[in-house]
Each structure stands twice: as structure tokens, then as C-alpha cells.
C-alpha positions in Angstrom: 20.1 37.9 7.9 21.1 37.7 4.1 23.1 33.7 5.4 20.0 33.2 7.1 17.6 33.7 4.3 19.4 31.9 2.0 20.0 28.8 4.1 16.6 28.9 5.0 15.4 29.2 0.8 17.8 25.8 0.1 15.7 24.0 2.8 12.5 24.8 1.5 13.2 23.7 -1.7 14.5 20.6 -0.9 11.4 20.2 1.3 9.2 20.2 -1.8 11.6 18.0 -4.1 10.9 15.4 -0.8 7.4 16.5 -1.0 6.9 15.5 -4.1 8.3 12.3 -4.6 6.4 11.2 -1.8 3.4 9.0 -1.6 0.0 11.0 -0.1 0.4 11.6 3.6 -1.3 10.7 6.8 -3.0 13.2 8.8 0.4 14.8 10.0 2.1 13.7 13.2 2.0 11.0 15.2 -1.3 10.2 17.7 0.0 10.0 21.2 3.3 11.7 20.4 4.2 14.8 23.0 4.6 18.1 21.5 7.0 20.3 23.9 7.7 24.1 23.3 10.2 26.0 25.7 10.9 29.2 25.6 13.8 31.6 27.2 13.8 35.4 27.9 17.1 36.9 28.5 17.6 40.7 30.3 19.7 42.8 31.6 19.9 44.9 34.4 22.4 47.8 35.0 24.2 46.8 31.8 24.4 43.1 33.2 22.9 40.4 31.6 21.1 37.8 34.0 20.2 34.7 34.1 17.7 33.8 31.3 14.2 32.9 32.5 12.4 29.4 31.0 8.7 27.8 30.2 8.3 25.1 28.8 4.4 23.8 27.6 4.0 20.1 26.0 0.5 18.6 24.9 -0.3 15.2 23.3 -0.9 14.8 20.1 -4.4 13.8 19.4 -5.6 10.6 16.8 -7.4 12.2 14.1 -9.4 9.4 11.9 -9.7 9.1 8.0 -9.8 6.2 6.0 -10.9 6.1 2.5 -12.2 2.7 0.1 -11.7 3.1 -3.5 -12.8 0.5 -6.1 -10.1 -0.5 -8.2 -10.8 -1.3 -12.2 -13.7 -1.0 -14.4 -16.6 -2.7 -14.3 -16.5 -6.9 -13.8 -18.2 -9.0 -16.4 -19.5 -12.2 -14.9 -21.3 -15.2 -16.6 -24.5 -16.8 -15.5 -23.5 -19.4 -12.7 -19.8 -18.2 -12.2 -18.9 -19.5 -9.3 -15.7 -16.7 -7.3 -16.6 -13.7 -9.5 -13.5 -11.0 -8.4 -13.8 -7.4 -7.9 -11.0 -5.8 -6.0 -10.8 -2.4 -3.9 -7.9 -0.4 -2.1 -8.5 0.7 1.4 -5.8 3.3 2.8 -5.4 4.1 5.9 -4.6 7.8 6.2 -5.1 8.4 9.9 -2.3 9.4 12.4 -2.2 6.4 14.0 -2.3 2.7 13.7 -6.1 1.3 12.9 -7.5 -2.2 12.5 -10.5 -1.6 9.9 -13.6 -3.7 10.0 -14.6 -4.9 6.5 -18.2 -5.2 5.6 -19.8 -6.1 1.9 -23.6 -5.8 1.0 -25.5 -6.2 -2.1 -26.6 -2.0 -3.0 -28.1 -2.6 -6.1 -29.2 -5.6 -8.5 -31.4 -9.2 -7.8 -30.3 -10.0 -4.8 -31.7 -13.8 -5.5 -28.8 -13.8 -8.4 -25.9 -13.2 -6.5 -24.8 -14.7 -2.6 -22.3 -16.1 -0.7 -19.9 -13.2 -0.4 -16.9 -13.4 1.1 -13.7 -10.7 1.4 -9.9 -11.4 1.0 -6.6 -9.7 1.7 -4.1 -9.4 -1.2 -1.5 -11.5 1.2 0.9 -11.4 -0.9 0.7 -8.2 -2.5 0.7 -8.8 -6.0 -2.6 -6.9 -6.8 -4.1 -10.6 -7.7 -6.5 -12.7 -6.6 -5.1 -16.1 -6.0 -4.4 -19.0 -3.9 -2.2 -17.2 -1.6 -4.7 -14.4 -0.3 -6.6 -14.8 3.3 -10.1 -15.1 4.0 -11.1 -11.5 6.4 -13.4 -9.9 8.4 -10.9 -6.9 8.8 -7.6 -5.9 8.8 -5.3 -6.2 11.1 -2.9 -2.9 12.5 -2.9 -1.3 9.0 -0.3 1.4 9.6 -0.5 5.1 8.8 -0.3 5.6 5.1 -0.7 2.1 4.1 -3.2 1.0 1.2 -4.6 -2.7 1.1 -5.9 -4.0 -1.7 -9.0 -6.0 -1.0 -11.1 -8.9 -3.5 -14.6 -9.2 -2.8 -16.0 -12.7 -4.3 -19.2 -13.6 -4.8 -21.1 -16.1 -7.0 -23.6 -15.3 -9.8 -26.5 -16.8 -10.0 -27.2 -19.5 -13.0 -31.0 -17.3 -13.3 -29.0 -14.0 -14.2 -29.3 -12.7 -17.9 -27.4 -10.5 -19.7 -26.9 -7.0 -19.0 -28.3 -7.6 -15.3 -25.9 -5.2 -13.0 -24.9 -5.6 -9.4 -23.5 -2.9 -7.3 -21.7 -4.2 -4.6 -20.6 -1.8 -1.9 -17.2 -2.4 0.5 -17.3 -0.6 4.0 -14.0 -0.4 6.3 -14.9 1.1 9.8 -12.0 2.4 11.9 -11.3 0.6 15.1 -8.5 1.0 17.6 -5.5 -1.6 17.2 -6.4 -4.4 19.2 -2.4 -5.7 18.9 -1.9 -8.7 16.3 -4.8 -10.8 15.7 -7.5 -9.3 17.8 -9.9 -6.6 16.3 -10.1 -3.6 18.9 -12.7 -1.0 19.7 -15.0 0.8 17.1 -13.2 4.4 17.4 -16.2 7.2 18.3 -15.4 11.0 19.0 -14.5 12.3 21.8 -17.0 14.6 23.1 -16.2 17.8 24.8 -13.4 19.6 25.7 -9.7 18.4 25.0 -8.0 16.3 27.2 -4.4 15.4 28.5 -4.8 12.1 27.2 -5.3 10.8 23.1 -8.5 12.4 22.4 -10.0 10.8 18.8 -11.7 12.9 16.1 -13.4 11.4 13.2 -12.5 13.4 9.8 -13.2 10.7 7.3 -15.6 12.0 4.2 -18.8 10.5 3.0 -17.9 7.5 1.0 -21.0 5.9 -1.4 -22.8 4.8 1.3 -21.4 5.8 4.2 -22.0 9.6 6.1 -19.0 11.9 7.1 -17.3 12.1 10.3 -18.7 8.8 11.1 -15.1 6.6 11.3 -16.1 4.8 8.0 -15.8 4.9 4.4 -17.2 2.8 1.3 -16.8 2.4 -2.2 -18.9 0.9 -5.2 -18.2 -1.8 -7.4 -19.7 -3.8 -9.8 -20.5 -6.8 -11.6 -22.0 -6.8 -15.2 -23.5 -10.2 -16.8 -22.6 -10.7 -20.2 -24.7 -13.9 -20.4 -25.8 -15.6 -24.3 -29.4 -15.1 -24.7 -30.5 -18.3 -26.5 -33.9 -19.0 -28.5 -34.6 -22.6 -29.9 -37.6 -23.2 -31.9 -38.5 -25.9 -33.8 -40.6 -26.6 -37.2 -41.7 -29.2 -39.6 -42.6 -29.3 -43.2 -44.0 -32.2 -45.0 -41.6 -33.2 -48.0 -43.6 -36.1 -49.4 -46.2 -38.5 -49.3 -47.2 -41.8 -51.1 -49.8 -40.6 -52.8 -48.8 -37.2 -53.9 -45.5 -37.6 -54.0 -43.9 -33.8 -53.8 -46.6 -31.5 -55.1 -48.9 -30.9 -51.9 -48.1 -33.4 -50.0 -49.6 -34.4 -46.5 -48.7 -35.3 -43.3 -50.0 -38.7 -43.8 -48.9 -42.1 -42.8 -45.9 -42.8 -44.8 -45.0 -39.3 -46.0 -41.2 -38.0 -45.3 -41.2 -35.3 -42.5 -38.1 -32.8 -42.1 -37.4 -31.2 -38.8 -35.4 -27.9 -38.5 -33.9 -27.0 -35.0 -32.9 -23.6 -34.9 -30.7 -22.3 -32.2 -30.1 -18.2 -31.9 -28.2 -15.8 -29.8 -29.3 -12.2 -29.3 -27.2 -8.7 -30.6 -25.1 -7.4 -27.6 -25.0 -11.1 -25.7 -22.6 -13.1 -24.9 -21.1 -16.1 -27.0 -22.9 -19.3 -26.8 -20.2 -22.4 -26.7 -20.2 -26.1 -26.1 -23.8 -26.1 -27.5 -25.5 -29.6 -27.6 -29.0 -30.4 -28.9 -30.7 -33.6 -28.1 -34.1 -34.2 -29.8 -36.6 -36.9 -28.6 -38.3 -38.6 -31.5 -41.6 -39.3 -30.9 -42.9 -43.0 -31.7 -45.0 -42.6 -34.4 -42.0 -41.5 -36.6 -39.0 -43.5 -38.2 -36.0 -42.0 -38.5 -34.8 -41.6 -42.0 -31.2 -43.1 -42.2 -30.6 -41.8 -45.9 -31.1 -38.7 -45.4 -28.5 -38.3 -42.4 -28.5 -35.3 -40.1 -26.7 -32.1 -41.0 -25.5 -29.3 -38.4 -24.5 -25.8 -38.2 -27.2 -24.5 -41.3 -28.9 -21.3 -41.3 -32.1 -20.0 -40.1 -33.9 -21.6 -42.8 -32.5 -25.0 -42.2 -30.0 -24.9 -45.4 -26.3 -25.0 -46.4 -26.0 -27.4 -42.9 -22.7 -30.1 -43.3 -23.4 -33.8 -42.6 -23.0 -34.4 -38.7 -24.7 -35.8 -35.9 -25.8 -39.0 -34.7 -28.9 -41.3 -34.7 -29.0 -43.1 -31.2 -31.6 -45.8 -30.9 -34.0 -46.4 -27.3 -31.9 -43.0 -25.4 -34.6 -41.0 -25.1 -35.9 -40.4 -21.4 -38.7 -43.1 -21.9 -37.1 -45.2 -24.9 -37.4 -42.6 -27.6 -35.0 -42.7 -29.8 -33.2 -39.7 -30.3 -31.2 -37.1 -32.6 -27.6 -35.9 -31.0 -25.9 -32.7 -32.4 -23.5 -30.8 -31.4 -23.2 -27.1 -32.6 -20.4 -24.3 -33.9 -19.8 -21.8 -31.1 -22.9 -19.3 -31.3 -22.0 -15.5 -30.9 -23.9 -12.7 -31.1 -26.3 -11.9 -34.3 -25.9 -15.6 -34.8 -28.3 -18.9 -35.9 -27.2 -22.1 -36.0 -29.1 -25.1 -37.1 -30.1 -29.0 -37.4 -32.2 -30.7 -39.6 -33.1 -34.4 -40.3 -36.3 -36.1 -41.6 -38.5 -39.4 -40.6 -40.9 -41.2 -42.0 -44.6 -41.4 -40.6 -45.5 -44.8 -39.5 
């Protein structure tokens, strides 16, 4: 007993050291697999030992279901109008047998008229990136006990989103029986009633984020966050000088120098403004004043701008001419500016 005990100690704790090392486990042994006890008595009559008697009881294994989604990352921050927006999830398979796994995104929260055309793909190539090399799915195909996939869902923002808007996307993978290579199979249900001799199938997944228990499905919850500029322009005029008065009081009369400010500003907590470009019609009752020049990137009073710009003559939509300017990169907090002056005619 003391050999026994011992022997049997060394292979428990090399059990755990296997254990341990181990990725996380499907639900136990194999779906469809036979199970076979026997079972001998031996006895002795009149001090002579007979022939042992024998039983033997097998039973298959039945398929017991769980898979689980889980979104991978923080949340995704998107621009207005991006075009592919990635969020990626794993879904693990940790049934006891083989599953193909219907795939299924919806829209759970957020402006639905912001967001569309989603689509799923499979990390192909297992690199835990979205790229070129990854195929377009409705599910997966004979996901094997214990394996994870990792998943993208794309979708495209809409140009109409603004900063801070939130969308909660949610991924669904439903259990279905392995339809062999290339063909989805059967949604698996639970077998109701008693157990049979054959594969009966229990469903033992959890409740995922949308999703009830013991239902053969599971979901998860990502996100996409806008971080979009919010931009406001406004524009002003202040007479600088007229004939008659010359600087003191001056009015807006024919002949009197006119200076427009353009001021372009981006809210705290937004999103960087870049590659801005203002066009200004002129109207026709003004000359453009040459001398003065135009002068980019001021302040919020129209002052400390550097010489830039450019005068284009008969642009405009209908023949106006017009003021071009293109602007520093606007971040948060920030006001840009531009600022010329004309002539009344």
C-alpha cells in the first residue's frame, strides 16, 4: 500500500504541473466517444478458486455545447467618414466536439444612420491583424475543441457622426453541427427527454451581452468611439477707413478700406482639424486690396497672422473672385485665422 500510495502521489503531481501549463479545456472528453467499464469477481469454493465472473457496461459520450465571444482591446476610435473601421473579437470554441459557428453583427447601441455596411472576417492568417490576407465570413468552419478565432468586424462611419458619438456593436456565434469542409451544418438544439444510445446534445453555454443561457450562442460587445474635430467658422468686418474721414469713425462708404477676419476654431476634447482650406467668395461690390496681402494662421482677433494666401481673379462659383488660404493644423482649444481687406467700389 505504502508503493502504491506513493506512486499514485508522483502522478498526481505531475498531473497538475500538465494542468497547469495548459491552455483552458474543452468540456472534458470526446462527443461520440464510447465509455466501457468491465468488471471481474473472483471466488472460491471449498478453498478453490473458480473462474472469475465478468460485466462489462459502455455508453456514448454525449456533445455538451459552450462557446464563448469575447471582445478583444479597448475601445476603437473612428473618424467621421472612415471608411473599414476595425474592431476585433475572439470566439473559442470550448465544446466537446467539433462546431461550425454562425457569425452574426448588429448595431446595439448608437445612430444607426451613422454607421452601415458591416461585414465580418477571419484572422486567416493568424497574426491577430487585420489585413489583406483575412477572408470575408458568415461563420466558421469546423472550429475544433479548444480552439479560439480571432474575428474583425468592419464597418464604415458615417461622414454626419460627431465627436464623442458611441457605437456598440455586438458579435453573435451560434453553435451548429460540423457540416464537413465548406458547408455550414445544423443549428444544434437540446435534446429533449431522456438519454439515449446515440450523441444526445446539451446546451451549457452562459448568457453572453445579448444573448440568454443554454441557448447554443454567445455574444460580446464592442465599440466604436468618434473622435471627430468640432469646427466653427465665423466671419466679421470692420471698417478701417474712408475718404472722407480717413481713420477716426470711419464708414462703410463707397471707397472706404474694409478688413475681413475669418476665424476657424476647434472645440476642447475634439479631435485635430488638418489639411484645413478656406475659400472666400468676394462679393462684387468690393475690390480686393493688393497692398495689403492676405495673412494666415492669426489669432482669434485677426492679429499676429504671417503673409500667405492667394488672390485668384473670376474663381468664384459665379465669377467672384476669390481669397484662397490654407491653414496650420487646428487641434483642440485652438483658433486659427485669415484676414485681408477691399476696397468699396
Amino acid at each position: 500500500m505504502k508503493t502504491t500510495s506513493q506512486l499514485l502521489g508522483a502522478v498526481s503531481a505531475f498531473a497538475l504541473v500538465v494542468m497547469s501549463s495548459a491552455p483552458a479545456l474543452a468540456e472534458g472528453t470526446n462527443a461520440g466517444a464510447t465509455i466501457t467499464n468491465n468488471v471481474s469477481v473472483s471466488y472460491n469454493v471449498g478453498g478453490i478458486t473458480q473462474n472469475a465472473e465478468t460485466a462489462s457496461d459502455s455508453f456514448t459520450v454525449d456533445r455538451k455545447v459552450n462557446v464563448t465571444v469575447s471582445y478583444v482591446g479597448p475601445a476603437t476610435s473612428v473618424s467621421p467618414g472612415q471608411q473599414d473601421a476595425v474592431i476585433a473579437f475572439d470566439v473559442t470554441n470550448l465544446s466537446n466536439d467539433t462546431v461550425d459557428l454562425a457569425l452574426a453583427s448588429a448595431l446595439t447601441a448608437g445612430a444607426a444612420a451613422n454607421i452601415s455596411n458591416f461585414r465580418i472576417y477571419r484572422d486567416s492568417n493568424g497574426n491577430n491583424t487585420f489585413d489583406a490576407g483575412d477572408a470575408l465570413v458568415t461563420y466558421l468552419d469546423e472550429v475544433a475543441e479548444d480552439a479560439t478565432v480571432r474575428v474583425f468586424v468592419l464597418a464604415d462611419i458615417g461622414l454626419n457622426a460627431v465627436n464623442a458619438d458611441v457605437f456598440d456593436v455586438t458579435l453573435t456565434a451560434n453553435a451548429h453541427a460540423a457540416g464537413g469542409a465548406g458547408a455550414l451544418g445544423a443549428e444544434l438544439t437540446a435534446t429533449a427527454g431522456a438519454n439515449t444510445s446515440g450523441v444526445d446534445t446539451v446546451l451549457a453555454d452562459g448568457a453572453g451581452a445579448t444573448d440568454l443561457a443554454n441557448q447554443g450562442d454567445f455574444s460580446a460587445t464592442g465599440q466604436y468611439t468618434v473622435a471627430g474635430a468640432v469646427i466653427t467658422v465665423a466671419k466679421t468686418s470692420r471698417v478701417v477707413s474712408d475718404p472722407v474721414n480717413g481713420t477716426t469713425n470711419p464708414k462703410a462708404i463707397p471707397g472706404a478700406t474694409v478688413e475681413y477676419c475669418i476665424t476657424v476654431a476647434n472645440a476642447a476634447g475634439a479631435a485635430t482639424a488638418t489639411d484645413v482650406s478656406v475659400t472666400d467668395d468676394l462679393p462684387f461690390d468690393v475690390t480686393y486690396n493688393n497692398a495689403f496681402g492676405i495673412f494666415v494662421n492669426g489669432n482669434a482677433t485677426c492679429s499676429a497672422g504671417t503673409p500667405g494666401g492667394t488672390y485668384s481673379a473670376g474663381t468664384g462659383p459665379s465669377g467672384e473672385n476669390q481669397v484662397l488660404a490654407d491653414l496650420d493644423d487646428v487641434a483642440a482649444g485652438q483658433t486659427r485665422s485669415v484676414y485681408f481687406r477691399v476696397e468699396i467700389n
